[in-house]
N, C-alpha and C positions, 0 to 999 in steps of 0.2 A: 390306740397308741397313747401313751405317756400324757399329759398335761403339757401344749406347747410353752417352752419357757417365757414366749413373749406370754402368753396369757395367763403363764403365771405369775409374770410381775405386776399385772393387773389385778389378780386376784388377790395377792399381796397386799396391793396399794389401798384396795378395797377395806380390807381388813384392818389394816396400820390404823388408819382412820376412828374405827371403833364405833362407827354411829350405831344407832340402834337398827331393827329391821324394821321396812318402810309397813310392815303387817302388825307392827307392835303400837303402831301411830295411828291416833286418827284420824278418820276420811282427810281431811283440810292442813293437818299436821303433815301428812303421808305425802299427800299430794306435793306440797309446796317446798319438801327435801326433794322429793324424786325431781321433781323443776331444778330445783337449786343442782341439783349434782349434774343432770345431761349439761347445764351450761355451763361446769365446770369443766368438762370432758371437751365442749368444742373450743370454751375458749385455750386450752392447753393443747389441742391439735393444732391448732391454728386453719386460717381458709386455703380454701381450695385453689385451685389453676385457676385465671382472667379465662372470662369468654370475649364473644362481642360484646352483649348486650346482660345484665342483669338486672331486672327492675322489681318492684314489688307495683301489686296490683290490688283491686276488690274484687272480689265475685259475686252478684246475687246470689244470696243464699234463702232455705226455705224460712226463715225467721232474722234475715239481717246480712249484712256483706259478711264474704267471707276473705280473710285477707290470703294473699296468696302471692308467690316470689316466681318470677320465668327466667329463665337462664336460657339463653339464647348463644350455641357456639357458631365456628365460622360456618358459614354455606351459605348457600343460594337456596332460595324455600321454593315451593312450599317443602315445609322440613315434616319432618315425622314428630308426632308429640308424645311425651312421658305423663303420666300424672304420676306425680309421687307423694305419697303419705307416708308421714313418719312414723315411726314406733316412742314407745314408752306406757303401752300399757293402758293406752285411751288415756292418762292422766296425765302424763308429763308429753315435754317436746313439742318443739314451734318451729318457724320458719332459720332459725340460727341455727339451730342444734345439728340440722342434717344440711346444711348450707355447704360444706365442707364435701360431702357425698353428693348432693344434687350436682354440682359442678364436675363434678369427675366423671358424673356419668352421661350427663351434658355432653363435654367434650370430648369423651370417648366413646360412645355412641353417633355423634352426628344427629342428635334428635335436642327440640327444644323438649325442656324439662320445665316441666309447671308443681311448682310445692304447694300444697294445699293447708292451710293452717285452720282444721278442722275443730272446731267447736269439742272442752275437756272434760270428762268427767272429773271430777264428783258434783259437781257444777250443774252440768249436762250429759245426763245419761243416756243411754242406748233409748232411740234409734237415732242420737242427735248425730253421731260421726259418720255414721254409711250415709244419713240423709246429705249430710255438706260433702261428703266423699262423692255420692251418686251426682248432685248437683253441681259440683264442681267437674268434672267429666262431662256431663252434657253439656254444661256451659261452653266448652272447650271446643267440641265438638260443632255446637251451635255456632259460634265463633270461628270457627276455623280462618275463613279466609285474611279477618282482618288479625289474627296473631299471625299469620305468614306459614300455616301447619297442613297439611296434610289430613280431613277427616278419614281417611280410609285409611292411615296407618297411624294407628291411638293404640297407645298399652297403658295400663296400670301396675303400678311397684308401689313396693314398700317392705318397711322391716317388721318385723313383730307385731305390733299393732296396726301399725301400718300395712303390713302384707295379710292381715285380717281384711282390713278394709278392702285393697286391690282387691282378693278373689271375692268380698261379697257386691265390691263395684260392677264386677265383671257377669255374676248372678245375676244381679238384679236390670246391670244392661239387657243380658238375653231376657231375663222374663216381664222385661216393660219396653220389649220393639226398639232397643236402642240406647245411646247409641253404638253404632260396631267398637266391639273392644279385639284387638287384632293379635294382642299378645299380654300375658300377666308375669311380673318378674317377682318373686315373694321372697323376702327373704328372714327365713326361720319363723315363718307363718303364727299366728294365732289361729288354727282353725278348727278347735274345741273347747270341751269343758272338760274332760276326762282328765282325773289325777292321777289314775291309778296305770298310764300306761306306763312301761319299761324307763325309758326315759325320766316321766316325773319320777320315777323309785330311786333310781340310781344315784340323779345328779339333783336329789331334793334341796339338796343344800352343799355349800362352799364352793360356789362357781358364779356368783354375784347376784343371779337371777334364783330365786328358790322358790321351791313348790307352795312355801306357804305365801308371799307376794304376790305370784299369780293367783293364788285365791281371793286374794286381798283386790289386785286390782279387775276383775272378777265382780266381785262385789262391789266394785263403786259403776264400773261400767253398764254392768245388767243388773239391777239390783232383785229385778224380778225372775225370781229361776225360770219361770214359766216358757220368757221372752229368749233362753239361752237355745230352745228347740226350733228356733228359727237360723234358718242358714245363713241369713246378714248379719244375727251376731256368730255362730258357728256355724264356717261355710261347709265343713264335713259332713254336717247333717243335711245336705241338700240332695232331695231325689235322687235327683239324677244330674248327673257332669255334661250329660249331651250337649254341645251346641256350645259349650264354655271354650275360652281360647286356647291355645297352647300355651304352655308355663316353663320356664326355670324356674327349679324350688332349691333353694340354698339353705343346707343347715350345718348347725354345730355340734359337734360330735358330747361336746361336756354342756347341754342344753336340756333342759326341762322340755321344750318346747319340740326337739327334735321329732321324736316318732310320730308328733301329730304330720311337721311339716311333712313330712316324709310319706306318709300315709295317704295323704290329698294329691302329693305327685304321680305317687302308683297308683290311685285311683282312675287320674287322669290317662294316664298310661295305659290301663286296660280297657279304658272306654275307648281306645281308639283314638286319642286325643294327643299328638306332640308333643310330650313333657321331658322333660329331665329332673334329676335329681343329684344335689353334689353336695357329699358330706365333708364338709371340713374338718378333718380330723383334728383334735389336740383343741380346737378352739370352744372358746363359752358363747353364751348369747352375746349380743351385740359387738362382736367383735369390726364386723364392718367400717362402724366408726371412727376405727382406731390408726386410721392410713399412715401416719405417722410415725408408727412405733411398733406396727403389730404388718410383719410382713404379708400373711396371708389375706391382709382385710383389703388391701390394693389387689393382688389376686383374684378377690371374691370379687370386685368392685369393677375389675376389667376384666371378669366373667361375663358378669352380669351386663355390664356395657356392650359387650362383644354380641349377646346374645340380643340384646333391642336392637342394634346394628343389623344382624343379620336378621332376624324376625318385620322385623317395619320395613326393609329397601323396598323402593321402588320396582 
């Protein structure tokens, strides 16, 4: 279908603008637009619904705390727990940027939701963000009783980057004895290096996200191509799917990123494995964050809510 008009006025907005490509900049240059813009984006959505509780917290991490936000809605625990990792490409995006979505899906799930504020490249390259991703999960897990959670109903989510991380969370649970990951929610996946599929041809460019920026952040994330044949940085490449949880994969129809997600859905799907797959037609990457103005990103948002709901109960 057509270009939805809401994500065209984004596209627009995008353009009006005139900045250069975050590919045209260097590593530190690149980086610290791509920061500057997501926080332009939440602060112009504005926050999300009140829960009960929202507190920010530390987590042991493998080289240092890792900071991290719980969104706590109403119920009686032990609640079912989220981790959610953000997107922006390993280099951008913090605990604000997806504050807006972590709450929504908080309290339209019935599950606490834990943000993990994972360590960026260019900074800290691969395997720094699965390591605080994997570590922040187990901690959680490990934890359970005294966050008021549920260890036997734990999922992993995230957008882009962040739904990179979720399914290589969800790997490396199974192939290190834990802990149980019960469900993975991803939304418009990172989970290759392939440029040359359908998707990167098409929508290479004039949809905010382009084929040549994923290259770019690409490059500051794995800088070692070698390291890219691992399924923590690309979870596609992994063996085998046996034994990985069931997934909703959410993608965008005008996305670079589309065929991958889409691809690791049906994969799971023929392994036998519960998945779904739901193409949001008309929209670009990161639409999700757009609740405010962009009707189908509240849709995607109480999809995806709807589905850790039904996936975690009791």
């Amino acid at each position: 279908m057509p270009l939805d008009p809401q994500a065209q006025s984004l596209v627009d907005a995008v353009a009006a603008v005139g900045a250069p490509p975050i590919s045209a900049l260097s590593a530190h240059e690149g980086a610290a637009a791509a920061r500057a813009g997501m926080h332009v984006v939440a602060t112009n959505m504005g926050p999300g619904p009140e829960l009960a509780k929202v507190e920010n917290l530390a987590i042991p991490g493998p080289v240092g705390e890792i900071p991290a936000r719980v969104y706590v809605p109403d119920g009686t625990g032990p609640l079912p727990a989220t981790l959610f990792f953000h997107g922006g490409g390993w280099v951008a995006g913090d605990l604000d940027t997806h504050d807006a979505v972590c709450r929504h899906l908080a309290k339209e799930s019935d599950c606490v939701v834990l943000a993990v504020d994972y360590r960026l490249a260019p900074e800290h390259t691969y395997p720094a963000a699965i390591d605080d991703a994997y570590a922040a999960t187990a901690w959680v897990a490990e934890n359970a009783d005294s966050l008021g959670v549920a260890r036997d109903r734990l999922a992993v989510c995230g957008d882009s980057a962040g739904g990179n991380l979720a399914a290589a969370t969800a790997i490396r649970a199974r192939d290190s004895g834990g802990p149980a990951i019960a469900f993975q929610g991803l939304i418009y996946p990172v989970t290759d290096d392939d440029f040359e599929r359908e998707s990167y041809v098409s929508n290479a460019q004039g949809y905010v996200l382009t084929r040549d920026s994923m290259k770019w952040f690409w490059e500051l994330y794995v800088p070692n191509a070698s390291d890219r044949k691992n399924p923590l940085a690309a979870p596609m490449k992994v063996e085998s799917v046996e034994g990985l949880p069931p997934a909703l994969v959410l993608t965008a129809e005008y996305d670079p990123l589309r065929d991958e997600g889409e691809a690791f859905g049906e994969r799971l799907s023929a392994a036998g494995i519960p998945s779904r797959v739901t193409r949001y037609d008309g929209m670009i990457h990161g639409f999700i964050r757009y609740t405010k103005i962009v009707d189908r990103a509240l849709e995607a948002v109480h999809e995806m809510a709807a589905a850790l709901k039904m996936e975690l109960k009791a």
